[in-house]
N, C-alpha and C positions, 0 to 999 in steps of 0.2 A: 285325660280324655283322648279316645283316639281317633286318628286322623278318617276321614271319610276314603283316603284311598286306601287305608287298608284293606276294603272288602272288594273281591273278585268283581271285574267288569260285569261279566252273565247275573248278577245278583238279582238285581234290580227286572231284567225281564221274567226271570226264573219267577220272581215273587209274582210279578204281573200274570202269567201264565196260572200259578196257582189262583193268584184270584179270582182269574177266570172263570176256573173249572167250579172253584165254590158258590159262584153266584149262578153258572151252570147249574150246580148242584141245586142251589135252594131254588132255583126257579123248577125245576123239575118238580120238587116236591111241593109248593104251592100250588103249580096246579095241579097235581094229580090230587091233592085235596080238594080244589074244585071239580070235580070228576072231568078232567080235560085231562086224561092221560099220556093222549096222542100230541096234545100239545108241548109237555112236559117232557117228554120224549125225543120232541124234533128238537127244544131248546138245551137236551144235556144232548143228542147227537152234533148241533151244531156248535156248542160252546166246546165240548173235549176233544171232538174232529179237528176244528180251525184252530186250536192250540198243538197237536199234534201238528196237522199239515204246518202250520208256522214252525213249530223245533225243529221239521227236518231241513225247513227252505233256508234257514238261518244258521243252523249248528251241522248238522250229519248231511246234508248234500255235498257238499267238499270231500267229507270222508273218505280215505280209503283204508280199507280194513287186511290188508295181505299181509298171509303168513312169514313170519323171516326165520 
């Protein structure tokens, strides 16, 4: 059986971020089946936005990216 520290630190948020985006996802589409489109809309802008804005505040803010 293998050990729990095998797997990469970022694992565990990565997945969290995806799940995010999926419950994003299915809320979108619930309601735009209720004809509330506009609502379904603000909820995958603001679920896939605030996953983005978090990967950059946490992973690629530090970044620098210069040619060598």
């Amino acid at each position: 059986m293998a050990d729990s520290t095998d797997s990469p630190d970022w694992l565990p948020l990565a997945g969290l971020f995806a799940a995010i985006i999926a419950i994003a996802g299915l809320g979108n589409y619930v309601f735009a089946q209720l004809g509330l489109g506009r609502v379904g809309s603000l909820i995958w802008v603001l679920g896939y936005g605030g996953v983005v804005v978090t990967a950059w505040a946490l992973w690629f803010r530090g970044q620098t990216f210069d040619p060598q």
